[in-house]
N, C-alpha and C positions, 0 to 999 in steps of 0.2 A: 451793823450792830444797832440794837433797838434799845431803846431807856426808857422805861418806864417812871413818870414824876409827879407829884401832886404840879398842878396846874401852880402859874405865878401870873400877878394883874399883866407881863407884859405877852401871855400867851394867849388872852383874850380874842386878839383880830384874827390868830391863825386857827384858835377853835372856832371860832364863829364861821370862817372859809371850810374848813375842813367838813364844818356839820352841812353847812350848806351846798356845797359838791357831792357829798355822801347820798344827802335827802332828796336834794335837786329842789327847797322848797323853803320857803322860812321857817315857820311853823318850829320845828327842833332847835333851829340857832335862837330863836326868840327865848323856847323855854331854858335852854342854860342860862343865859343872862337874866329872866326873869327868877328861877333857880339861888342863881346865887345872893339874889337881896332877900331873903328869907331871910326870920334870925337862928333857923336853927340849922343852914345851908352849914357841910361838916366838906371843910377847904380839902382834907387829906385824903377826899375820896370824890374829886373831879381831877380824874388822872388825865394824862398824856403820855402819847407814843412819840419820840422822839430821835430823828436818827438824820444826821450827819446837821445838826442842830437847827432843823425843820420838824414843826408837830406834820407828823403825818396821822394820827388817830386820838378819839377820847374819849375818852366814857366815865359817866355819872351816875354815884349814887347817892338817893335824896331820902329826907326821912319823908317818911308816909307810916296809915295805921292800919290796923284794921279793926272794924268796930264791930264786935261780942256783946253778946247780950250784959256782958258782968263789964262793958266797957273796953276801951280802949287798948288794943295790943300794937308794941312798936314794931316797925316794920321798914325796911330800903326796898326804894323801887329802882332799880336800872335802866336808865332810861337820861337821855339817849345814848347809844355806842355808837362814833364814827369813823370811818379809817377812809385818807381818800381814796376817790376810783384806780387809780393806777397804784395805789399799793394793797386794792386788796388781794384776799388769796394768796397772801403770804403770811399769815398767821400774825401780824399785826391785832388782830379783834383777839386772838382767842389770848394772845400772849394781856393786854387788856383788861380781859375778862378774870382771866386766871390772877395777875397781880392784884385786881379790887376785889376780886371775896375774899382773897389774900388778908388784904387790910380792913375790909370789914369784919372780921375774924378778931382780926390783933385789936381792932376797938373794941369788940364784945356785941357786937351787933348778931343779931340769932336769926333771921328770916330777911330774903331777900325774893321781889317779885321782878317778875317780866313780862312783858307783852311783848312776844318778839319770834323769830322763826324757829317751827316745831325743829327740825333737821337741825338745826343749829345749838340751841341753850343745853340741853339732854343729855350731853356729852361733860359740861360743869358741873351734871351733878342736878340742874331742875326737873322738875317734873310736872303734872297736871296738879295744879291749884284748886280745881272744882274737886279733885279727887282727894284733895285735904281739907276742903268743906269751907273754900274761902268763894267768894263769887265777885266778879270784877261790879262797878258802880255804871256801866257801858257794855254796850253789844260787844262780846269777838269769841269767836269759835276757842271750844275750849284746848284744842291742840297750841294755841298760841297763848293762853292763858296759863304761865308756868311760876314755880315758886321752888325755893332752895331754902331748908331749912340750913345753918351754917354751924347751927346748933343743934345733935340729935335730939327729936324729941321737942322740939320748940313748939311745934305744933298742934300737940297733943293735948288736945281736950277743946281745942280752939275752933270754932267754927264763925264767920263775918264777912261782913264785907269790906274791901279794899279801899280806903279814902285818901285819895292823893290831895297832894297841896293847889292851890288857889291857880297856881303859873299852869299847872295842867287843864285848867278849866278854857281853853285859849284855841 
């Protein structure tokens, strides 16, 4: 059985392991930790998977905007999701995925982005981001450039670019 939880300071060293088996690279365990000293880093939506009281998976979502001609629109990026190697492909990510827009929902949060695999996010409900007039700040094919409204209609009328926080700059 699988639990899904907002992360706690003592789950720190096995996300950091987790991200870092998943990625095979720093770079993703740096940005959680860089992530969470933001002031406006939101605790109840850097979850964990959690089963026989080992995080086996986790995934993050951070505020990020997208900037419109008329200014600033709020925005979650997803980024990163980790499950380790020997528990993936057992629905650990999607059960993950499904609990955070879950709770991004119940906070009131309306749009969520990903840069993440086409086969994969589509099935949550994302779609092509260039095809709602948003354009990432960086090169990546637009199959992998995907966006969830969480909110029908959040979208609408919105066209910008995607500006993530300072830790993504890394």
């Amino acid at each position: 059985m699988i639990t899904i939880r907002p992360e706690t300071a003592e789950d720190y060293a096995a996300i950091r392991e987790v991200t870092l088996l998943a990625f095979g690279q720093e770079k993703e365990a740096r940005l959680v930790e860089d992530l969470r000293h933001l002031s406006d880093f939101i605790p109840e939506l850097s979850l964990v998977a959690v089963r026989a009281e080992h995080v086996i998976g986790h995934i993050l979502f951070s505020p990020m905007v997208i900037e419109t001609e008329k200014g600033e629109v709020p925005a979650l990026s997803l980024a990163p999701m980790s499950v380790r190697p020997e528990c993936q492909n057992e629905g650990v990510g999607s059960q993950l995925v499904r609990e955070g827009l879950k709770r991004c929902r119940s906070l009131g949060h309306e749009v969520v982005v990903v840069v993440g695999h086409p086969d994969y996010y589509p099935r949550f409900g994302f779609s092509s981001a260039r095809a709602k007039r948003l354009e990432a700040p960086f090169e990546v094919p637009d199959e992998a450039f995907l966006v969830l409204e969480l909110t029908p209609g959040a979208l609408a009328g919105i066209a910008g670019v995607i500006k993530y926080p300072p830790p993504y700059n890394i």
